[in-house]
C-alpha positions in Angstrom: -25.0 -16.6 -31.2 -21.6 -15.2 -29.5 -21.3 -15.3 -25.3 -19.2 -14.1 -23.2 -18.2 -15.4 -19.6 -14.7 -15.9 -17.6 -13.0 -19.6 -17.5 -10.1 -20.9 -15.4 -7.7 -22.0 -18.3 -5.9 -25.0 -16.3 -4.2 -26.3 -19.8 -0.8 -25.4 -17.9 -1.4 -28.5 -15.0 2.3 -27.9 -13.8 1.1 -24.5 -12.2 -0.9 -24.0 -9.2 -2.6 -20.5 -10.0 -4.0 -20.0 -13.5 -5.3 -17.4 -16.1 -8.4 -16.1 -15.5 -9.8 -15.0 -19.2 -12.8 -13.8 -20.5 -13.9 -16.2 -22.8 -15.6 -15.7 -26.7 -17.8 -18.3 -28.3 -19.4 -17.9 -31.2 -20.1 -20.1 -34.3 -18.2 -23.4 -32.6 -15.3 -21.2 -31.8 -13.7 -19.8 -29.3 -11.3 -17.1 -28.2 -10.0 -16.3 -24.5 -9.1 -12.7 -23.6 -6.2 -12.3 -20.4 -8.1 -10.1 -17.6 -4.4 -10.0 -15.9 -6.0 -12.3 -12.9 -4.0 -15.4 -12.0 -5.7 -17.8 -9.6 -5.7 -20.8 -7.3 -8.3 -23.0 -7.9 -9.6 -22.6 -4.2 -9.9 -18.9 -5.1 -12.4 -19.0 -7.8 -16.0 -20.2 -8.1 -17.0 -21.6 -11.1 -20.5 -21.8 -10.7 -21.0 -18.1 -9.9 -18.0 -17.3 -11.7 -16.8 -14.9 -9.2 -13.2 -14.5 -7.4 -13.5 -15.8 -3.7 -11.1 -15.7 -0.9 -8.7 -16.2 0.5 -7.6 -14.0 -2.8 -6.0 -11.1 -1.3 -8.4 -8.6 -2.9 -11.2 -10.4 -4.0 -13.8 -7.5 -3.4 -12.2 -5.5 -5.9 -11.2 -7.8 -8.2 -15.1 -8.9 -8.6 -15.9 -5.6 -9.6 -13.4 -4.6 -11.9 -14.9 -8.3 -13.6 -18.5 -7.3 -13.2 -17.4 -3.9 -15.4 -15.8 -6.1 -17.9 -18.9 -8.4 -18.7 -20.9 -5.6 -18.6 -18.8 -3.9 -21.3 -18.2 -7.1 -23.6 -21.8 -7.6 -23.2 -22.8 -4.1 -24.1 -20.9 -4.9 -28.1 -22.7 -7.7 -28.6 -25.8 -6.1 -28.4 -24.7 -3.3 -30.3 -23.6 -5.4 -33.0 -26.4 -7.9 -32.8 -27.9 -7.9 -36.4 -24.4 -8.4 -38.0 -22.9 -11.0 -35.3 -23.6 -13.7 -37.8 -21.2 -12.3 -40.3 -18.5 -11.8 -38.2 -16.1 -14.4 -36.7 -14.6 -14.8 -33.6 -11.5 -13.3 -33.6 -13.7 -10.1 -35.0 -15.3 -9.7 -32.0 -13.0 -10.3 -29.5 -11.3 -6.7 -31.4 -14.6 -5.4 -30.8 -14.3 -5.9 -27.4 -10.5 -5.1 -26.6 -11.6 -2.0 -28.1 -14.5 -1.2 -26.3 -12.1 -1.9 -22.9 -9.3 0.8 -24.3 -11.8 3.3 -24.7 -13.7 2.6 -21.3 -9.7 3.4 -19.7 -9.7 6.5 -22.0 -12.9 8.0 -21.1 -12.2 7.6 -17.2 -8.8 9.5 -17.7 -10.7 12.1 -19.8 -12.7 12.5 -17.0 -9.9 12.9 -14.5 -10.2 10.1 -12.7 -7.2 9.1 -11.3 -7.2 5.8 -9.8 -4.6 6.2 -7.1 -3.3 3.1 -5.1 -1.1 3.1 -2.4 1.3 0.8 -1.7 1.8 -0.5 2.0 5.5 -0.5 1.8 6.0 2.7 0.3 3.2 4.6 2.8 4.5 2.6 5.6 8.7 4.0 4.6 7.6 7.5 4.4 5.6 7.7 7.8 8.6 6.0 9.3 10.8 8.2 7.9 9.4 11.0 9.7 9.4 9.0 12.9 13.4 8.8 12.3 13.4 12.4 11.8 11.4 13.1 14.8 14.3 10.8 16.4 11.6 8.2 17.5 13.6 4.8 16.3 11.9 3.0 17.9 8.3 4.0 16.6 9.6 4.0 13.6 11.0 0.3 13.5 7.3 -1.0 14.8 6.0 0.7 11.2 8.8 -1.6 9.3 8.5 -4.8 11.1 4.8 -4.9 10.3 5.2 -4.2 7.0 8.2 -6.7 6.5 5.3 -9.3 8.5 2.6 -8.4 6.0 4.7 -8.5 2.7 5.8 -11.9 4.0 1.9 -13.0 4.2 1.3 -12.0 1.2 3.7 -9.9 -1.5 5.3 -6.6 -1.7 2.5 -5.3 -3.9 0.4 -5.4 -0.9 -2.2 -2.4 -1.3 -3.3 -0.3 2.1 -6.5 -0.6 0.8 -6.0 -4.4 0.2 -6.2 -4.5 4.2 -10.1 -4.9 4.6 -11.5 -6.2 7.7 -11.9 -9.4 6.2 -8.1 -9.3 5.2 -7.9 -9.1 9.1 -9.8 -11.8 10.3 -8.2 -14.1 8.0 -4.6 -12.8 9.1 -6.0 -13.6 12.5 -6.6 -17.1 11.8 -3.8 -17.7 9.9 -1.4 -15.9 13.1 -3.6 -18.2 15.7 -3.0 -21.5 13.0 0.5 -21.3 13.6 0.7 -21.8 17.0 1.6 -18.2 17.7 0.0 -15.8 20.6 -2.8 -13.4 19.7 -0.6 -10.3 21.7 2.4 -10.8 19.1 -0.3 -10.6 16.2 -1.6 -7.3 18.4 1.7 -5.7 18.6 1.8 -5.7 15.0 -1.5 -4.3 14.2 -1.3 -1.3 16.4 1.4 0.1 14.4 -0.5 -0.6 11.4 -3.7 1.1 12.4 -1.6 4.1 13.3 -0.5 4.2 9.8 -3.6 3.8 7.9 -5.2 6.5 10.4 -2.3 9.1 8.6 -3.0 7.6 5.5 -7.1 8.5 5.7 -5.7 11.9 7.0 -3.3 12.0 4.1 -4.7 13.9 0.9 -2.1 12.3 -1.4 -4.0 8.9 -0.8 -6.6 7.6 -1.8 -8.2 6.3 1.2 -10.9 7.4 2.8 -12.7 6.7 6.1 -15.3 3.9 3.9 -12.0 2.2 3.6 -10.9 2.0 7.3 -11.1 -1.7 8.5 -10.4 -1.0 12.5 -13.0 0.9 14.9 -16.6 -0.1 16.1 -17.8 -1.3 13.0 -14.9 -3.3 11.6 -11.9 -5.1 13.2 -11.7 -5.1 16.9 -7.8 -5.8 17.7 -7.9 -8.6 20.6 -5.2 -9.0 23.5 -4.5 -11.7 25.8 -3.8 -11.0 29.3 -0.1 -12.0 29.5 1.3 -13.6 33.3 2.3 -10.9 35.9 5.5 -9.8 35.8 5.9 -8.9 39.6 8.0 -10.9 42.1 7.8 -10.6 45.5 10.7 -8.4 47.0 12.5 -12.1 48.5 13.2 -12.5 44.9 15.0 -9.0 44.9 16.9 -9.8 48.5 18.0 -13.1 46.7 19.2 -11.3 43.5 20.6 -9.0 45.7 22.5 -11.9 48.5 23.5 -13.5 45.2 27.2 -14.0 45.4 28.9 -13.0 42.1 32.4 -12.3 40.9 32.8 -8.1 40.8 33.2 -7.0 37.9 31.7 -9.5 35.6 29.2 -9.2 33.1 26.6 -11.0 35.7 27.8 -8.8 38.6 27.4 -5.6 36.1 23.7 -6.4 34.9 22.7 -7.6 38.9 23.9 -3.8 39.8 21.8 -2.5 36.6 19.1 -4.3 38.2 19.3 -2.8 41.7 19.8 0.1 40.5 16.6 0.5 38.1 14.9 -1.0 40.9 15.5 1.3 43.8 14.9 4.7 41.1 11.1 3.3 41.2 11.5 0.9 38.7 13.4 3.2 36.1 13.3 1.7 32.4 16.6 0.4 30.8 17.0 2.5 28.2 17.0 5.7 31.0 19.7 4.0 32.6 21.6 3.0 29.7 21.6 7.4 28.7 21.8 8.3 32.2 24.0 11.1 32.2 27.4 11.9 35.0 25.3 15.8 34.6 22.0 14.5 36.3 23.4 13.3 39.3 23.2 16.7 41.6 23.6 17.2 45.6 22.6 13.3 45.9 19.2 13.4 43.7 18.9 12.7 39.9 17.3 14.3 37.7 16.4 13.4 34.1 13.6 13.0 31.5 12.0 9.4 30.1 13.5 8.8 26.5 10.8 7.1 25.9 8.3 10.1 26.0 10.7 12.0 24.9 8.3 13.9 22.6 6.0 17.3 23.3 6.2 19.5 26.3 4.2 17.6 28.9 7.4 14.9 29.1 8.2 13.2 32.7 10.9 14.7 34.8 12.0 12.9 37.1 13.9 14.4 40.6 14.7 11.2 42.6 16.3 11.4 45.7 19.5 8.7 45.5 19.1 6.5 48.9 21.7 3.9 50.5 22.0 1.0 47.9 21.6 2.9 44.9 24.9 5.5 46.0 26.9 2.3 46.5 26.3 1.4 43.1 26.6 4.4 41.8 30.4 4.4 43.6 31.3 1.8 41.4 31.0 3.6 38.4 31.1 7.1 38.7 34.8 7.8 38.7 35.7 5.2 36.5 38.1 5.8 33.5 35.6 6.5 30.5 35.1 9.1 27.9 31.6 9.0 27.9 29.4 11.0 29.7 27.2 8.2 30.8 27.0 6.8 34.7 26.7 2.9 33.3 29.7 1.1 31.1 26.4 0.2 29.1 27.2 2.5 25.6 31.1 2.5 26.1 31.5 0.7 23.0 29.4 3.0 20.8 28.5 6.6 22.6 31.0 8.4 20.4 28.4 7.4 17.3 27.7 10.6 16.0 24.4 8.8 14.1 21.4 8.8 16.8 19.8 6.2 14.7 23.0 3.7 14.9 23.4 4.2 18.6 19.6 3.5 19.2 20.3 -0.1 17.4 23.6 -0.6 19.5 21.2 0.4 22.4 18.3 -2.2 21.7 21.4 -5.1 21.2 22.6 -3.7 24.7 18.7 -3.9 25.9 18.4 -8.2 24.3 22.1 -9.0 26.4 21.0 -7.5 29.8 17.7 -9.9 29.6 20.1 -12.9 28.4 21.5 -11.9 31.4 18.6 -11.3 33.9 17.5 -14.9 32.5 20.4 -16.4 33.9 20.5 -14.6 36.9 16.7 -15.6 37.6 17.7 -19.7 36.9 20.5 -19.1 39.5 18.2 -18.2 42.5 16.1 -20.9 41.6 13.4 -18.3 40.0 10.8 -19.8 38.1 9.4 -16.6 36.6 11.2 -15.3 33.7 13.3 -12.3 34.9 13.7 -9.3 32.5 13.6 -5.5 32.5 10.2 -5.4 32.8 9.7 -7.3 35.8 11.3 -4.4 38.0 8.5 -1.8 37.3 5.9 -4.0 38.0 7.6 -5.2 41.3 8.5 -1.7 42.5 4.6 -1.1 41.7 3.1 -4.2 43.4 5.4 -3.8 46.3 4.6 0.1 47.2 0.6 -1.3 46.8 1.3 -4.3 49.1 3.0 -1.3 51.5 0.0 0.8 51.6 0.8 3.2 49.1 -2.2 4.4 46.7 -2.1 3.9 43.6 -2.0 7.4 42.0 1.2 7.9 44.2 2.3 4.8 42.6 1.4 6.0 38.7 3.0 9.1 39.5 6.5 7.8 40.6 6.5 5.5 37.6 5.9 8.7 35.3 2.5 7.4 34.2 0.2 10.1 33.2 -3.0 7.7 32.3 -4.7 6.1 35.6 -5.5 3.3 33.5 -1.9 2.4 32.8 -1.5 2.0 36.2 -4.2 -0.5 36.9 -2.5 -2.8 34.1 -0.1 -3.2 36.5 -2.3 -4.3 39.1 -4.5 -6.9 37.7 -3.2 -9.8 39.4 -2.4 -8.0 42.7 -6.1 -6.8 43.2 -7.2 -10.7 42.4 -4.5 -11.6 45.2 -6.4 -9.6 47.8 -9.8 -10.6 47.1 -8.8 -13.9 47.0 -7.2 -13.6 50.6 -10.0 -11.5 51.6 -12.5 -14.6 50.6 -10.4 -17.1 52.1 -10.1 -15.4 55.6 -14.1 -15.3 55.4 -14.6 -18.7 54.5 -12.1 -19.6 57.4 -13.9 -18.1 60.1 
């Protein structure tokens, strides 16, 4: 009597993954059929004969199996009262056959079995982001993708990502040593683009296949250490003697600077403009909201120590129509896209140098860009301002981006609180 059932063939020992084939026995003989699955051993159970993870898309490829028995299965029934007289190679014909016409009965039907490629999904929504002038953005959606094809392989399906694909990614992120918020940073771009992809009728995705949200994969963060100093850190910065004129002396004045325009980002004083300095207030927008109608103006009123830094630079001997000597190199690039990589190189040098700056005053807190928003934040708090007066000089227009700022401060104060009680 002929069976069917799927085999390992490990003949090849010098490999480490192997053929899965459907196997044919019949009359002491035997003939293997390829199923196009090649497998670690750790990836497929024998006893059940079924794939098992960590294969990349085991669900899948267990059904497309299951449809395959079923379907050799199905001809040796139907040629049950002649099986005798037929050998092996016969019937495995039988059975290739019956598989070709199973594929062109689903394409008579129109079924279209569409899959989508994370790579080529992921290019095309960043593509519009570089249309829409958001490098940035758009640079998130390729490093994830570069991260995930280096996981696993460039043929990497969207609907390959299952929450199960995520857990395992998890583990694998946490088993080499690395922090769960780098693994988050990744996988908020990535939800973003499988949420367009579900919204996209050129996929096929569809809601059943999203792995984020209630029921499925819950994206975890760690709370990272504060980032606030306490303003003696900025009158050290500020007392700290430097050379004029040197690249330190340059990035301690970018510092000051950011700091006393309520903690302005980097990037907005990198593209501040000679134009928004008017009758001794600036005025610009935040480049990075730059999007919509609802984006942050700012109209800052320029006090005492920023106008002496601003006297440095002002009338220099430049071309460009920036305050800061931060693009000289590059603001003629006519290519937004090329100036906003000169710009993030510009961003990575001016921390190297905030580093340094922080190891001469003795700082053991790493000093970067970041650290003068939440200082200006935590030191208007500490000074009795509220904290929606806070949010709103920072340009914040959620309340609860605010209170990320203020985590550590509000511990501070209840732990002063509880100690002055358990004092008296």
């Amino acid at each position: 009597m002929a069976t069917v059932s799927f085999f390992l063939d490990r003949r090849n020992s010098a490999s480490d993954r192997f053929p899965l084939v459907l196997r044919i026995s019949h009359l002491g003989k035997r003939k293997d059929l390829s199923t196009g699955y090649k497998l670690a051993p750790s990836e497929w159970n024998a006893k059940k004969r079924m794939v098992k993870r960590p294969y990349e898309n085991a669900t899948k490829a267990n059904v497309r199996l299951k449809r395959k028995i079923a379907l050799a299965t199905e001809v040796l029934a139907q040629y049950a009262s002649t099986i005798d007289s037929l050998n092996v190679r016969e019937i495995a014909i039988l059975i290739e056959e019956r598989f070709k016409k199973e594929v062109t009965r689903n394409l008579q039907a129109g079924v279209t079995l569409k899959k989508t490629l994370l790579k080529e999904y992921s290019d095309k929504v960043a593509n519009r982001y570089d249309m829409a002038k958001r490098y940035g953005t758009a640079d998130n959606f390729r490093d994830v993708t570069r991260f995930l094809i280096k996981y696993k392989n460039d043929q990497l399906l969207l609907s390959d990502i299952d929450e199960t694909f995520l857990e395992e990614l998890e583990a694998w992120y946490l088993g080499q040593g690395l922090k769960l918020n780098g693994l988050s940073a990744r996988l908020r771009p990535l939800r973003r683009i499988y949420n367009l992809a579900i919204k996209d009728k050129e996929t096929e995705l569809t809601m059943e296949n999203y792995p984020f949200g209630r029921n499925g994969y819950s994206i975890k963060s760690q709370k990272t250490r504060k980032r606030a100093v306490k303003l003696d850190v900025i009158d050290a910065i500020r007392n700290l003697r430097l050379e004029n004129f040197t690249g330190l002396w340059h990035h301690r004045n970018y510092f000051l600077f950011m700091f006393n325009m309520r903690g302005m980002n980097f990037i907005d004083l990198a593209f501040l403009k000679k134009a928004c300095i008017q009758e001794g207030r600036i005025r610009y927008k935040r480049r990075k909201t730059k999007r919509g109608q609802s984006v942050k103006e700012f109209d800052i009123k320029i006090l005492d120590e920023a106008q002496e830094i601003i006297s440095y630079y002002i009338d220099r001997e430049s071309k460009s129509p920036y305050v800061f000597p931060v693009l000289d190199d590059c603001y003629h690039l006519m290519d937004e896209k090329r100036l906003y990589k000169m710009y993030m190189s510009k961003l990575s040098n001016h921390n190297r140098r905030l580093l340094t700056i922080g190891k001469m005053i003795g700082l053991t807190e790493k000093l970067s860009s970041y650290v003068v928003r939440h200082t200006f934040a935590t030191a208007g708090l500490r000074k009795g301002i509220s904290k929606a007066q806070i949010g709103d000089m920072l340009g914040h227009t959620s309340y609860y981006t605010t209170e990320v700022y203020f985590d550590d401060f509000d511990k501070e104060v209840l732990d002063e609180a509880a100690e002055r009680i358990l004092k008296e």
